[in-house]
Every structure is written in structure tokens, then in C-alpha cells.
C-alpha positions as CSV (number, residue, x, y, z in Angstrom):
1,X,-21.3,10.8,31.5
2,X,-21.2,14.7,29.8
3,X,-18.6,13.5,27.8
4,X,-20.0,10.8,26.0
5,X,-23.1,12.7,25.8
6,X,-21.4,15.7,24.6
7,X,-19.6,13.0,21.6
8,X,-23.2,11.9,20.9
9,X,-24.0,15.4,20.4
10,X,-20.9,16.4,18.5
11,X,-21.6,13.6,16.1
12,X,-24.9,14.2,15.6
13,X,-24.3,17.5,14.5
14,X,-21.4,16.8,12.1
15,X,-23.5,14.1,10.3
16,X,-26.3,16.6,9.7
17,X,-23.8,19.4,8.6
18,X,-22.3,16.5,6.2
19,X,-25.9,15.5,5.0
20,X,-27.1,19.1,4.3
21,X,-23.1,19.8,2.6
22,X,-24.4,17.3,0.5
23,X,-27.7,18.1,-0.3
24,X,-27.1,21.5,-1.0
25,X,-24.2,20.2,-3.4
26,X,-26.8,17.7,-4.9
27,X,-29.1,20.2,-5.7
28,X,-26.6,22.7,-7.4
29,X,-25.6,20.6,-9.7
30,X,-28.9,19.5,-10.9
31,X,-30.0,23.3,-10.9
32,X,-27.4,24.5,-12.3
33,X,-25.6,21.1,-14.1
34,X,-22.0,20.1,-13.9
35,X,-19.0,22.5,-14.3
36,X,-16.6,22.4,-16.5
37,X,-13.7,21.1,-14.2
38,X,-15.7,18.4,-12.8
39,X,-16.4,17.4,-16.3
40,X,-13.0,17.1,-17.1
41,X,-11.9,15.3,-13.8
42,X,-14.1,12.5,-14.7
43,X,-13.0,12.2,-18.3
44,X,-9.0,12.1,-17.2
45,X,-10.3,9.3,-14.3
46,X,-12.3,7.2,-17.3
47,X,-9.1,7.6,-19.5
48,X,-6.8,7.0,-16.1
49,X,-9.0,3.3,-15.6
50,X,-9.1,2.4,-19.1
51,X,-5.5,3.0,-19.3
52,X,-4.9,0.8,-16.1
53,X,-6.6,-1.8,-17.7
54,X,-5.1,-2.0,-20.4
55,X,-1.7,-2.5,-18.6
56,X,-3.3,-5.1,-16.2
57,X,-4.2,-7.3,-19.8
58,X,-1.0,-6.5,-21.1
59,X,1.3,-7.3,-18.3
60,X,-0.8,-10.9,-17.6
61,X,1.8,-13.8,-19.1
62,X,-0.5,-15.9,-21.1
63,X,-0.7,-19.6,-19.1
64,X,2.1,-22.1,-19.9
65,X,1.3,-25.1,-22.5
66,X,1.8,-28.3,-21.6
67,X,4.0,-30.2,-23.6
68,X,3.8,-33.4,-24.7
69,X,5.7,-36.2,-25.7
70,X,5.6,-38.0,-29.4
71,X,5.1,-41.3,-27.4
72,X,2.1,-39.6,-25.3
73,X,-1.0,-40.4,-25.9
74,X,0.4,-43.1,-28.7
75,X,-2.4,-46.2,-29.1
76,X,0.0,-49.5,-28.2
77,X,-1.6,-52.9,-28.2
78,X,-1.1,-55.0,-25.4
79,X,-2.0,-58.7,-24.6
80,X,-3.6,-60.0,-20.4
81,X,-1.5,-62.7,-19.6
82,X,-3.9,-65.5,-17.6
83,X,-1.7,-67.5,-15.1
């Protein structure tokens, strides 16, 4: 019974260390704005996802043609024969 209490407790905790963390880091960066790394990060991770992309389009085969026949598709007259 203390145990699982003592895990409610434990988790409770953590999640409003990990809320506040977060907060706190919200609120810098709209105090103070965005440094210069993180700024970079996120150009390099645009440039790293456009760069995937463009492989992704690149290495897609295009879809095979069907080919036809000269005789395919040809118009040929034809007769019912009534018994």
C-alpha cells in the first residue's frame, strides 16, 4: 500500500518539476527571445528535412508504363452469325 502511494507521490512530484522546467523555460525565451544556438539548431533541422525530402522524391522510380500492342485497341469488324 506505501509503495504505491509513495509512486503516486513520486510522480506527482516529477510531473510538476517537469511542468514548472517548462514554464520557466517558456517564459525565458519570450522575455528574453531565442539564443543564438537554438536558432541555428532549427535552421540545420529545416535544411536536414528539406534535404530528406528531396532524396525521398528523388529515389521514388516513376511507375511502369503499360505497353501496348499495335493490334490493341485496333477497331476490327465483325459479323453475328444467327443459327
Amino acid at each position: 500500500m506505501f509503495k504505491f502511494l509513495f509512486f503516486i507521490i513520486f510522480f506527482i512530484v516529477l510531473m510538476t518539476l517537469l511542468m514548472g522546467f517548462s514554464f520557466l523555460r517558456t517564459l525565458k525565451r519570450v522575455l528574453f527571445g531565442s539564443s543564438e544556438s537554438e536558432k541555428k539548431a532549427r535552421q540545420q533541422q529545416r535544411q536536414a528535412n528539406r534535404n530528406a525530402s528531396r532524396q525521398r522524391t528523388e529515389n521514388m522510380t516513376p511507375p511502369k508504363k503499360k505497353i501496348f500492342t499495335k493490334e490493341e485497341g485496333e477497331y476490327i469488324d465483325y459479323e453475328e452469325i444467327k443459327e
